[in-house]
N, C-alpha and C positions, 0 to 999 in steps of 0.2 A: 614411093613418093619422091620425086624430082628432089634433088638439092637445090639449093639458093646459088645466084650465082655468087659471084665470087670477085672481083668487090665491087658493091654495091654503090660505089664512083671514086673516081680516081686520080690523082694530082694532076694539075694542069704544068708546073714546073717545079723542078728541084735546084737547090741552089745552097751554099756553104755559109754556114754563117760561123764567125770566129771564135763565137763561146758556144755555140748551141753543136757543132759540127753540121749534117746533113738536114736538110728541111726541106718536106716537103710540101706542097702547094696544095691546098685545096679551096678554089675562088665558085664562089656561088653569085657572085653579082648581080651577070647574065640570065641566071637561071628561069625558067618559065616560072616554078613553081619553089621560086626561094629555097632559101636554104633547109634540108632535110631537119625533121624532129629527131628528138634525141630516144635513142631506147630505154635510157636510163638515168640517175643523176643522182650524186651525191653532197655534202656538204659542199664540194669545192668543182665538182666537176659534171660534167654532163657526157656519157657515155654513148656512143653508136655504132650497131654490129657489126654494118660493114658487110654484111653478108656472110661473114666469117665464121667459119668449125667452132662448136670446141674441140679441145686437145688438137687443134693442127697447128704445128709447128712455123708452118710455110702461109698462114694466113692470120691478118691483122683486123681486130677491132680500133677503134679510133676514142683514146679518152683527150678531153679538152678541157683547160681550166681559164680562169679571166686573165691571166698575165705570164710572159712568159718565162718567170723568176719561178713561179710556183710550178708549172708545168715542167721545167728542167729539170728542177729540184726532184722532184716527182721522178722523172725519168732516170735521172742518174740512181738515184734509191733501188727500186724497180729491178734497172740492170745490174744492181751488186746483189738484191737477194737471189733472181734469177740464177745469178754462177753458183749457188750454194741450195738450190731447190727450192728457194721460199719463195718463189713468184714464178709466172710466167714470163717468160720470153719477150723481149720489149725488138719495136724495130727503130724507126727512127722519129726526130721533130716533126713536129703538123705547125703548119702557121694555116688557119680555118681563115678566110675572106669574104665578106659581104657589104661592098663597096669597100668607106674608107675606114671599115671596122674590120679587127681581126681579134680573132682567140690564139692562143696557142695550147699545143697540145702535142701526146706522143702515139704511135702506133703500138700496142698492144695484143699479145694472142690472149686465149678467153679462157680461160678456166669453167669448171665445171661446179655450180654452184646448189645443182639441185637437190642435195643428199645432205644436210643438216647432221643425221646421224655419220654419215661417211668421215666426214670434215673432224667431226669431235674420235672416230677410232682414229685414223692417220695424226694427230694433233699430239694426244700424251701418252708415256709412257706407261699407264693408268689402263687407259684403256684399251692399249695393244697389248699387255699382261693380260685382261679378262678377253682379247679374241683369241689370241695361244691356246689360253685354257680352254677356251670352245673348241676349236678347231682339233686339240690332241682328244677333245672329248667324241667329236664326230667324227674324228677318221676323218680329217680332210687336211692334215698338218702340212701336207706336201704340194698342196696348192696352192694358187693367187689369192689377194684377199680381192680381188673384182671376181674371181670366176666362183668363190663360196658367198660372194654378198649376197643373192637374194635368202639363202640357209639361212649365215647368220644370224641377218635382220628379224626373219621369221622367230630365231628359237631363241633372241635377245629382246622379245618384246614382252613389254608388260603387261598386256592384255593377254598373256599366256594364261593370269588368274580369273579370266572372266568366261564363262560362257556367248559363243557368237549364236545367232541363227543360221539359213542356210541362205540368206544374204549377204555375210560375211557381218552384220552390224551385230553389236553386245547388248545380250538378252537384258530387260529388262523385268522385276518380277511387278505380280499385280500393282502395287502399292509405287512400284517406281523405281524401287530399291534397285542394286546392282545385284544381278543373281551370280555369284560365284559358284565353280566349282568344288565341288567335295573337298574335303578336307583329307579325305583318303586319296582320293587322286591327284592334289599336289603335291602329295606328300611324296608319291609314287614317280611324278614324275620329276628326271635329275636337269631340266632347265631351271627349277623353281626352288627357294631355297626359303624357311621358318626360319621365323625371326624369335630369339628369346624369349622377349616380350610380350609376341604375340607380331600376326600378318604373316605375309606372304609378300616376297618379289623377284624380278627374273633376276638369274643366280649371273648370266652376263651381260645383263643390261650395262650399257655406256655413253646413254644420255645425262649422266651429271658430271660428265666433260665440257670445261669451256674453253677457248683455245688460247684464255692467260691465265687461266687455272697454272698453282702450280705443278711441274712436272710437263710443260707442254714442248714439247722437241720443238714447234714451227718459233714458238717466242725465243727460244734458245739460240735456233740457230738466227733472228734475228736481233737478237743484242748481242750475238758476236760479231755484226758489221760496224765498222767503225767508216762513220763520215767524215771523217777530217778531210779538204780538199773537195768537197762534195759541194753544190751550191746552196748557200745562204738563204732560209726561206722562212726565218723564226718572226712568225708574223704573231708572234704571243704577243714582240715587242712593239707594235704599232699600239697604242696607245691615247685615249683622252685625257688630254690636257687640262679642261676643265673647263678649258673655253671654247668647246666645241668643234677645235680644232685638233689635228694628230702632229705631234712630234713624229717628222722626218730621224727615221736611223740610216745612217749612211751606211751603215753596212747592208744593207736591201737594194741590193744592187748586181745586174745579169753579170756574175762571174766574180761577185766575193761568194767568199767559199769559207765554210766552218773550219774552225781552226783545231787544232791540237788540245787547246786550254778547256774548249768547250765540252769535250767528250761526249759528242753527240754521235748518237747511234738510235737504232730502231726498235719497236718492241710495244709503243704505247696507244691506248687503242683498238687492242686486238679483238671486236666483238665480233658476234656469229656473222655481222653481215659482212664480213672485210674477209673473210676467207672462202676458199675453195676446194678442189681438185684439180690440178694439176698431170698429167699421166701418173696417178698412183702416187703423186707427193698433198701434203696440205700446202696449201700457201696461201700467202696473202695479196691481196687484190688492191686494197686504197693504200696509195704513198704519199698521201697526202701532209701539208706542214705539220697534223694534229699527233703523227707515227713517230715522231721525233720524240727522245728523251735526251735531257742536256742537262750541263753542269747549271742552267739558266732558267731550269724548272723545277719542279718537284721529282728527287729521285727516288722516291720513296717505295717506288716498284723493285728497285735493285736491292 
């Protein structure tokens, strides 16, 4: 099957701006057919592929947020976990155009987000203990964990206790019931492991990993970034007044920067859908204002 081209459209101008550094141009004004739908979209952003790999290096997705306080903010984040493996690779500013409306937004490579299980083994230290012990159990100690994944997976799964048909679906008995395997041949077999009490479960199963679970290397190594100097985007503090109006904070503004006092760093927020793969790292994907932990919130996660 043919690849996608590669991108899927392209700056019309680039040009320097003082706080933002390089920006590129992306004007749909003209366009026949408006400006492109989004692939994706989260809380704060709306995502587009761009025609772009995952894991390539040298090819960008396009994330775009309403202003471009949040979008920098965003990006600066981004590019500091990126030097430390917790993110992908960022390229540079998007200013999006459609007439006298613009978005802003940053160039982004894509992460690999389809393997839920993958995410939570690369994520703690928890669950890379029980693939070791698989892997010295299978004779495959001396391999990649992408070239033993589909093993793994197989001989970490929970339905190891059930009977399948020759459909691959879990046998059911007359009544509905779940027909398990013998009790002799769990026993028998060393994926499966009896419980005191009584039951049966896979002996390396690693789905009750979450990636802020404690013991999670990707949250570790993102509370050791420290934002001081980084742009200002604590939109906790935008606030009703009461009269329906927001108290203006002057520090929300393109190029104040978090300060020392704040101890703002990263880490909060971490659920299954903000992570990825990365070439063989887990990382996270949303850098949004909500990733931030400060002296100015709850730090009750530290």
């Amino acid at each position: 099957m043919a690849k996608n081209a590669y991108p899927s459209f392209s700056p019309v101008s680039t040009y320097k701006h003082p706080v933002m550094g390089k920006v590129e141009v992306y004007d749909f004004t003209d366009a026949k057919r408006g400006a492109p739908m989004s692939d994706g979209n989260g809380v704060q952003t709306d995502f587009f592929r761009n025609g772009a790999e995952v894991n390539n290096p040298k090819q960008y997705g396009i994330k775009l947020f309403s202003t471009s306080i949040e979008a920098f903010a965003a990006f600066q984040r981004q590019r500091l976990a990126a030097k430390i493996k917790a993110a992908p690779p960022v390229g540079c500013m998007v200013q999006w155009k459609v007439g006298r409306w613009s978005r802003w937004g940053y160039k982004t490579c894509i992460a690999d987000t389809s393997s839920y299980l993958m995410v939570n083994l690369l994520c703690h230290t928890g669950a890379m203990a029980k693939y070791i012990e698989w892997a010295r159990w299978a004779g495959v100690a001396d391999k990649s964990v992408q070239d033993n994944w589909e093993q793994f997976k197989a001989d970490s799964d929970h339905s190891l206790i059930w009977q399948r048909d020759e459909k691959g679906d879990i046998r059911r008995g007359k009544r509905g019931e779940w027909l398990v395997r013998s009790k002799a041949e769990l026993r028998a077999d060393k994926r499966i492991v009896e419980h005191a009490g009584g039951g049966f479960s896979a002996r390396f199963a690693i789905d009750n990993f979450e990636p802020e679970a404690k013991g999670s290397i990707l949250l570790k190594k993102l509370k050791s970034v420290n934002l001081t100097g980084t742009q200002y985007d604590n939109l906790w503090e935008i606030h009703d007044d009461g009269n329906f109006t927001f108290e203006r904070d002057p520090r929300l503004e393109l190029g104040s920067n978090w300060i020392k006092s704040d101890r703002a760093t990263m880490g909060n927020d971490l659920h299954t859908g903000n992570v990825g793969v990365w070439r063989g790292h887990a990382v996270c994907i949303d850098f949004g204002f909500h990733c931030v932990l400060s002296n100015l919130m709850d730090r009750s996660i530290f």
